[in-house]
N, C-alpha and C positions, 0 to 999 in steps of 0.2 A: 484508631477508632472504627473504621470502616471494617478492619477484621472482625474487631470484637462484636460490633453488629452482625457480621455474618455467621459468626458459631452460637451468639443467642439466637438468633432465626432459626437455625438449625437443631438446636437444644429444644425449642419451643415446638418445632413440628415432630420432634422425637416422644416428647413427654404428650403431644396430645394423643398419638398412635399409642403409646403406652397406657394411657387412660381411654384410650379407647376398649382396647382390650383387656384389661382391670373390670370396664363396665358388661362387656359381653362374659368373664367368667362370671363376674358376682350373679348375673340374669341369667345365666345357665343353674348356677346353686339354688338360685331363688325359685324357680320353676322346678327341681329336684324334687323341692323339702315341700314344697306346696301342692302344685297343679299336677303333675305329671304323675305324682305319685297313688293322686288319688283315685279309683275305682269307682264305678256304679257298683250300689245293694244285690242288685241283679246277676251283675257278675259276678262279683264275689261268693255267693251264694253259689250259682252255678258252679264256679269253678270247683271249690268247697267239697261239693256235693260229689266231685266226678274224678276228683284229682287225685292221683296216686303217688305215693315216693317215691321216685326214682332219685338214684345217685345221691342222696342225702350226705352231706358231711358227717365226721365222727359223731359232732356235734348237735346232731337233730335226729339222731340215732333215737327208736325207742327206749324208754328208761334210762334213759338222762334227761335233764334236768333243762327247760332251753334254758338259752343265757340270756335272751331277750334284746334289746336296742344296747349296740356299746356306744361308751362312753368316749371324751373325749381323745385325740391321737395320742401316743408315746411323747414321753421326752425328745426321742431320738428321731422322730420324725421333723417336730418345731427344729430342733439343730441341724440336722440334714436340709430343711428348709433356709434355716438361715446362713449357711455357710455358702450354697447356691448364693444368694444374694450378696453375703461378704464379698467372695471372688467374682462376680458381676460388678462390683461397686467399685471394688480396690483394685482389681486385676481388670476383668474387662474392657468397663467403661473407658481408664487411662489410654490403654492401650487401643481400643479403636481409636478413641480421638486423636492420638497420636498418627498412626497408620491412614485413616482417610482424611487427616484434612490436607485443605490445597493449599500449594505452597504459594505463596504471594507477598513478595519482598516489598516493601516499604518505596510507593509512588509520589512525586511532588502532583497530585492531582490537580489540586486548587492552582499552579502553575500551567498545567497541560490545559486544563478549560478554557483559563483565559488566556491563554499563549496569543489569539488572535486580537484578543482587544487591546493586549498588553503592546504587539506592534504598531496597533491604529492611534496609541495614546504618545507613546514613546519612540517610531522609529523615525527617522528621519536623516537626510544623506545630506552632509556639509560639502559644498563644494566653493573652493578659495580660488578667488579671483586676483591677478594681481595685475595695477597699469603701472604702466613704466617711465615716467615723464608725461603724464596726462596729470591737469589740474582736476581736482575731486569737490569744487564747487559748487558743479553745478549737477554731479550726479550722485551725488551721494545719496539725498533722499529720495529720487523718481526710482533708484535701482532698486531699494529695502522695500519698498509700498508694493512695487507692480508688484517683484519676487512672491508676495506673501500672501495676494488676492491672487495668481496666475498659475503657481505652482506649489500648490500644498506637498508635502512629506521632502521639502526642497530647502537649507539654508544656503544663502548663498552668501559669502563670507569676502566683502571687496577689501583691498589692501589697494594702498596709493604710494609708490615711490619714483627715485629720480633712474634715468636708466645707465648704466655702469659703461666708466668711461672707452674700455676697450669693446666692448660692442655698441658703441656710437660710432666708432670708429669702423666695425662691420656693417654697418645698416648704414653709413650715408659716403660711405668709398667703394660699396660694393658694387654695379651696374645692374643686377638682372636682381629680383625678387625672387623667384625660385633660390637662387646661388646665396642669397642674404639668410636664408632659410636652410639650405645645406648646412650651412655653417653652422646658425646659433643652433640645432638641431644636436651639433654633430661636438658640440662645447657641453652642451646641456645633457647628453648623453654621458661626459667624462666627469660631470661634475655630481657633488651630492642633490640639486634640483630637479638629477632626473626620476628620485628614488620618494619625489614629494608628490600628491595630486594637484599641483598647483596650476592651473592656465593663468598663462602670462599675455600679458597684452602688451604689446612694444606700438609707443608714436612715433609715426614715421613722416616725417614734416617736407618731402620731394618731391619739386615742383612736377619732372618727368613723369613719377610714377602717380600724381596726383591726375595727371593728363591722361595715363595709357590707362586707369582705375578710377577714378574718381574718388569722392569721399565714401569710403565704403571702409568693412571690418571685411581684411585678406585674412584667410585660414592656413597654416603653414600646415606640415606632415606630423610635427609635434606637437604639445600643449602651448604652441604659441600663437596668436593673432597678430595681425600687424593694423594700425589705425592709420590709415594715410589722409590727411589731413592739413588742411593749413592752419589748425588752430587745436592747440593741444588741449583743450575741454570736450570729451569725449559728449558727443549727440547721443540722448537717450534713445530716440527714435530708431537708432543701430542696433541697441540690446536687446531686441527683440529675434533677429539674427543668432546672435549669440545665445541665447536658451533654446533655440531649436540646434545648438552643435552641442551641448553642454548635457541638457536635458533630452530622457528619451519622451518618443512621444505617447501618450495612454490610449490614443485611438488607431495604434498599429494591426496590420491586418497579419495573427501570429500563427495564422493556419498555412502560411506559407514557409514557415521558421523552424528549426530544429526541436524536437520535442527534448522536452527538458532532460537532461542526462549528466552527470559527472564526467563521463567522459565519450569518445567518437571514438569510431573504427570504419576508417576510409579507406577505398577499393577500388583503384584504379583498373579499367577493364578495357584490354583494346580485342575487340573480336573483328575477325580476320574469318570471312566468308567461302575465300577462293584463295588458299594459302598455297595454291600448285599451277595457279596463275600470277599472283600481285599479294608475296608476304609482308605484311606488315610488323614493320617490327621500331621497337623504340630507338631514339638517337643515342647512341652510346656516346656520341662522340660529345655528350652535354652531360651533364650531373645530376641525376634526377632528384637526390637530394636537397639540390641548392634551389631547383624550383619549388621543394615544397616545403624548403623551410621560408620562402617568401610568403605563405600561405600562412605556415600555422607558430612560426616564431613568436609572433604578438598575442597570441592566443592562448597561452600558457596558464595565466590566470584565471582565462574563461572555461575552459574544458582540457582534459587531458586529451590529445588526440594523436591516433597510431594510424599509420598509413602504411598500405598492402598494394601490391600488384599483380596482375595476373592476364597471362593471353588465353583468350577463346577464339578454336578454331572450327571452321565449317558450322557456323550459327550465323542466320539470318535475320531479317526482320520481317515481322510476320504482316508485312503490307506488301502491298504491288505498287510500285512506283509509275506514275503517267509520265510521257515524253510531252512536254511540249516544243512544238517548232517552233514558234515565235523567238521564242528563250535561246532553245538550244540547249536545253537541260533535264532530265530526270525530277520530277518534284513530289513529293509527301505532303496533301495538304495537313491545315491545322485539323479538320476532322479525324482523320488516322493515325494523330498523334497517340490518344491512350491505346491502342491497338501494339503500340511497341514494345510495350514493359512486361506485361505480363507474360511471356515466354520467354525473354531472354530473363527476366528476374528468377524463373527456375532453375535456368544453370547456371546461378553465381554459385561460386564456393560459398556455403554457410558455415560457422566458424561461431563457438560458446562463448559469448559474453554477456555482462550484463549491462553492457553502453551498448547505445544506439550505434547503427550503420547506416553509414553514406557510400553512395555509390556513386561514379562519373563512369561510364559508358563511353570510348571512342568507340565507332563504327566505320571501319574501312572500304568504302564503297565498290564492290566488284565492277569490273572493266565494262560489263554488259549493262552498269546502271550509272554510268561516270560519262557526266556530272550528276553527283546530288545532291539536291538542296531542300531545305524546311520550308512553307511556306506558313505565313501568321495568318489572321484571323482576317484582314483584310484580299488575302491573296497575294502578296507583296514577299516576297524572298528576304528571307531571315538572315540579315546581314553577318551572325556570328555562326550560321549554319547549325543553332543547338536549341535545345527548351529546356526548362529547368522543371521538377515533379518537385511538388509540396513535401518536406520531411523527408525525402527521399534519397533526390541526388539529381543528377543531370545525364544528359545525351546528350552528343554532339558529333556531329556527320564528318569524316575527314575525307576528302579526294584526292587520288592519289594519281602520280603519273602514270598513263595506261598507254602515252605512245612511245613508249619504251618496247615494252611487249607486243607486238604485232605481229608473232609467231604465239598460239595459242596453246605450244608442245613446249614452251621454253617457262622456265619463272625468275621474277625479277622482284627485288627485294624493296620496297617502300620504306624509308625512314621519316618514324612521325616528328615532326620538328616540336619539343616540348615546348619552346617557349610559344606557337601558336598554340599550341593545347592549353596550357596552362594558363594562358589571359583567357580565354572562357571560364578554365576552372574558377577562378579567382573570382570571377567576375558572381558565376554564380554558387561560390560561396560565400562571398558578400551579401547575397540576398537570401541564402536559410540563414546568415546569427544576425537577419534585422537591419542589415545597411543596403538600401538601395540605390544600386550602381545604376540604373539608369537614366537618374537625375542628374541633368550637367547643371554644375553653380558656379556664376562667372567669380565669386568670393575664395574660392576653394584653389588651391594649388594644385599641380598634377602629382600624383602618388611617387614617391621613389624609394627604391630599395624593401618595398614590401606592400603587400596588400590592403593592407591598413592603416591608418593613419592612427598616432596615439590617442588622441584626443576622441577618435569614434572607437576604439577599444574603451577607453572609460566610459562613454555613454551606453553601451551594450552590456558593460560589467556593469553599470549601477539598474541595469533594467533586470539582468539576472539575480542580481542581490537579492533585490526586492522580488522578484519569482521563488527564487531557494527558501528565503525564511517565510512569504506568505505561503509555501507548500506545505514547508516543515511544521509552523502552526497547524494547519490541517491536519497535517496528520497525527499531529500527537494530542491533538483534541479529538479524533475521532478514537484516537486507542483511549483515554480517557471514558469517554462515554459507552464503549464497548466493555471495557473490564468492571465499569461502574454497575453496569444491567445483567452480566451473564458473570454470577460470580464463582463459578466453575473452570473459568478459564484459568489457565494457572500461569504465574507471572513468576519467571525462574528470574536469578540474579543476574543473568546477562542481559537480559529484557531490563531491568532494573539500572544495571549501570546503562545502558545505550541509550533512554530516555533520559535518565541525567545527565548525560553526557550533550544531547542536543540540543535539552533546556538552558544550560550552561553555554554551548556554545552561543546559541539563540541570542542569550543576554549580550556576550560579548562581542558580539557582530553589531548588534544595535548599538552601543557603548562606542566601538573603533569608528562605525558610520559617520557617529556624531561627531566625531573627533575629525575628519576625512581622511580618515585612511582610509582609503577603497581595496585598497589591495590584503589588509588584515581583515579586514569585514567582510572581503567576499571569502576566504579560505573561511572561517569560521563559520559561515553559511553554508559553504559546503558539508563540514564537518557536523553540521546540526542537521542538515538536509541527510545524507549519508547513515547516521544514528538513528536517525526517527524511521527512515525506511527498516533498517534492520529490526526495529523495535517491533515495528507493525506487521511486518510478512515474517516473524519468528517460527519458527517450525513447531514449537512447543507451545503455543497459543490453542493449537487447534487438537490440544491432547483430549481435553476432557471436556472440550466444547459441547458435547450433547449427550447429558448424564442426570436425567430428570430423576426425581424424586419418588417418581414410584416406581423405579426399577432399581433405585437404592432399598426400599423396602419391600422391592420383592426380592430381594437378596438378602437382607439384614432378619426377618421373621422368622423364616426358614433355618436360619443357623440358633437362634435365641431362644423363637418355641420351643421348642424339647427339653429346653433348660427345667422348665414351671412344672412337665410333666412328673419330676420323682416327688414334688410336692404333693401332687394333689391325685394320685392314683392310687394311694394306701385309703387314702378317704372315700374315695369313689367304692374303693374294694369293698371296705366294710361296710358300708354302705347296703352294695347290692348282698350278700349275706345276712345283713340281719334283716330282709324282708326277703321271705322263699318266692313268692309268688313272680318276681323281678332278677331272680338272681340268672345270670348270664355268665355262662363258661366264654371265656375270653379264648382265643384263636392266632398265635402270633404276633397280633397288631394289639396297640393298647386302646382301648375304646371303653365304651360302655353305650348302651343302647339302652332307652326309658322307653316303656310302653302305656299311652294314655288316650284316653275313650271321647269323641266329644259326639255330639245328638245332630250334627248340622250334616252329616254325608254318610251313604251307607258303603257295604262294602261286606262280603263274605270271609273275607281270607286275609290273615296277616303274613306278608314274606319278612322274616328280619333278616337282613346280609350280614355276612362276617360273624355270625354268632351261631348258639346253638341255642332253642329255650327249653331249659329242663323239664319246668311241670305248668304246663296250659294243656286242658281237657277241652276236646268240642264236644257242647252239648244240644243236644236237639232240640230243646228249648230255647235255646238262647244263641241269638247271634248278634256277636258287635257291630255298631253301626258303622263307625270309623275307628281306623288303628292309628296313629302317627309314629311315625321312625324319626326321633330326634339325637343326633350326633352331637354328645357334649361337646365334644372337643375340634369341631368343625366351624373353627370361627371365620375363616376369612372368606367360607362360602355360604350361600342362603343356604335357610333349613332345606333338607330334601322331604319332599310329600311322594309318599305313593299311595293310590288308590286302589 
């Protein structure tokens, strides 16, 4: 519907330029046969009186006979006319419209508009809760109520069962709560449960751990909680706990966070100052591997992420470091901190992709500046010796042994310990995808075997979910109202499927959400997210973007006029012959020039251009006031006057 509206627009502004010009010949004909042609008594007379044959046709030859005004054109003229128009009609016209129109494949629009209301009406993130030996008494209704006044786009899905007899047997033989937690961690990992979004809450009814904890909800490494307790009716007054590990939060501060990307390209960089004093070089005798897949293993469904390394050497930092004696240390306050990026950010290796880059920065302290340390905002020595840059990446200070080298002619090789590196890295790549490390929570276990804990991988994936598809709405509502206002842009079939294609995904992400699949909802987020971008930044969007309408018809006139000319110059011809006084030897160019008199201006001399006039006498009685030069066939400019 939206095409066909567009070629009648198009048809409509064709046909009135064509009536436009229909109206300027017929008002040229009309002023021919009328005004133009007529003379003052005065002049004629004059002329008359003074005027001599020259060049006369066979036809106006003494002693013939004139023939006087002709009659209407030939047969052959109307046919010659009409066959112009046949092939204009049947040949032409098809074929432009063929050749200029824009190609524009068939858009779910009505879908792209409302793509954002459709999320606000319909999306929402199921997340299943299950207790393990907890009576559902007495929280069944306080859990549904708060959930649905506290956390809109949130279902929270509780399940009540008993808890299975072989991990009774691990939860109350076990000694230590971490070790209780290894395990069912490490069962639930081999079983189908681990491939479910489920948080499980296990009751843990011991006297000890009720004394070293209290009544409180402990957070295991996996989607497990432990309820320790002397009374197996879970306290509503806990679940509020619980929605800040579950749920992300809306008032996070995300200017400190990775900007939204498919995927990361991380860049490890240890620069070495004084590499012919104190070489810094990495532990080999460690796996650098094994450190970073502790980092980025659980991240898999969150972002694709590739990691690089690289040494820079004889690069420094662009501050001057103060001694203090008190200390007995080298220190950088927090003032001088943004002073360090921007130079050493010029010699990373840059490298084509279309995912963001993170960067981590080691800086191996030269001997002349060791010890060195970061100072904070209070003055106070920065106990991890590092700062983290918003969207960026980090730096962190390493010191290295320098009373080794006590001969300033000898070098001595530095091996940076990864796993000190790496608990910084970790630390703050924790806080660009949104989890803040440095909150200690007496509820929370200590991390093992990775950087992340399963259960804050889900809360980070259901905050990006919902980032991907309210993006992806954007954008395909903004392509929407862009193709809608400038219908020149041209919408090729690739454009066409990749919008379908995110629409589609869009749907089915909402659809798995509700269902709790988090892990199917977010790949389909992505997949919608990923389309919509291609749809939007298409290369062939910006083909015929700025192609206004009257440089379509200062293009289209110019080939078309000349068509009407074999029409209408046999007419013109006879025209000027059968009145002597007007008749104009033509010159090349097809024209014809009218000569007519009016009383409002005067003027001695007529110039006609492009012409020659056969028989005009000056007489000395008689001068014309005004002459005008009117150009039949000068339509698309004003008449020209000369005086």
């Amino acid at each position: 519907m939206r095409e066909g509206c567009q070629r009648y627009t198009a048809v409509a502004a064709i046909l009135k330029k064509v009536s436009i010009l229909l109206i300027v010949f017929w008002f040229c004909e009309y002023n021919e046969q009328t005004e133009l042609v007529k003379m003052p008594s005065e002049m004629s007379e004059s002329v008359s009186e003074g005027c001599q044959e020259q060049d006369l046709s066979k036809d106006d030859k003494p002693g013939k006979k004139s023939s006087g005004p002709e009659g209407p054109p030939p047969n052959w003229i109307l046919w010659s006319a009409a066959s112009y128009a046949i092939v204009m009609l049947v040949i032409g016209l098809p074929l432009w419209w063929k050749t200029t129109a824009v190609q524009r494949v068939f858009l779910p629009y009505d879908r792209m508009l409302e793509s954002t209301d459709f999320l606000d009406e319909h999306f929402r993130i199921k997340i299943d809760v299950s207790f393990h030996g907890i009576s559902a008494t007495t929280t069944d209704v306080p859990l549904k109520g708060e959930n649905k006044q506290d956390f809109p786009g949130y279902d929270i899905n509780y399940l009540y069962t008993s808890i299975a007899p072989e991990l009774l047997e691990i939860i109350y033989k076990t000694e230590d709560i971490e070790e209780v937690d290894s395990k069912l961690c490490e069962l639930s990992s081999k079983s189908d449960e681990s491939r479910i979004d489920t948080f499980r809450i296990y009751y843990v009814g011991r006297a000890d751990l009720l004394k070293e904890y209290g009544r409180r909800l402990v957070f295991g490494n996996c989607r497990i909680a432990y309820y320790i307790s002397n009374s197996n009716k879970l306290d509503p007054n806990l679940l509020r706990n619980l929605y800040e590990k579950l749920i992300p939060s809306s008032d996070s501060d995300e200017k400190f966070q990775l900007p939204l990307s498919l995927g990361y390209e991380v860049l490890f960089t240890l620069l070495v100052p004084q590499p012919e004093q104190l070489n810094y070089v990495w532990d080999t005798s460690s796996n650098f591997d094994k450190y970073v897949n502790v980092i980025t293993k659980k991240l898999g469904e969150f972002a694709d992420i590739k990691v690089r390394s690289q040494y820079l050497y004889y690069v420094r930092l662009n501050v001057n470091p103060s001694y203090d004696a008190s200390r007995g240390l080298y220190q950088i306050s927090y003032d001088q901190l943004p002073l360090v990026i921007n130079p050493v950010e010029q010699k990373l290796s840059s490298f084509v992709s279309q995912n963001a880059a993170l960067n981590f920065l080691i800086y191996g302290a030269p001997c002349e500046e060791n010890p060195l340390h970061l100072l904070d905002i209070d003055g106070e020595v920065v106990s991890s010796n590092s700062f983290l840059v918003p969207q960026w990446g980090g730096i962190q200070i390493y010191n290295g042994n320098c009373s080794l080298n006590t001969n300033s002619t000898t070098t001595s090789n530095e091996q940076v310990s990864l796993a000190r590196v790496m608990t910084v890295v970790a630390s703050q790549f924790r806080n660009l995808v949104g989890i803040d490390s440095s909150e200690k929570s007496e509820d929370t276990l200590r991390i093992q075997k990775s950087a992340f804990r399963d259960w804050e991988v889900d809360r980070i994936n259901r905050k990006r979910l919902r980032k991907l598809l309210y993006t992806s709405a954007n954008t395909l509502h903004s392509l929407g109202q862009l193709l809608d206002q400038i219908t020149n842009i041209v919408v090729t079939e690739e454009v066409g499927m990749e919008v379908e294609k995110s629409v589609n995904a869009m749907t089915a992400s909402v659809e798995s959400s509700a269902k709790g699949n988090l892990a199917e909802a977010l790949r389909n987020a992505k997949t919608a997210f990923k389309s919509s971008e291609i749809a939007f930044h298409h290369p062939s969007n910006l083909a015929q973007l700025y192609f206004p309408d009257d440089q379509k018809y200062a293009i289209y006139i110019p080939l078309f006029l000349p068509i009407g000319i074999p029409k209408r110059s046999p007419c013109l011809g006879s025209r000027a012959r059968s009145d002597p006084l007007l008749s104009i030897e033509l010159k090349g160019r097809v024209g014809s020039f009218v000569a007519a008199s009016s009383n409002t201006l005067s003027t001695p001399s007529v110039r006609i251009s492009q012409a020659r006039a056969v028989c005009i006498r000056k007489s000395a009685d008689f001068q014309p006031k005004t002459t005008k030069i009117i150009p039949v066939f000068t339509i698309l400019t004003p008449v020209r006057q000369r005086i």
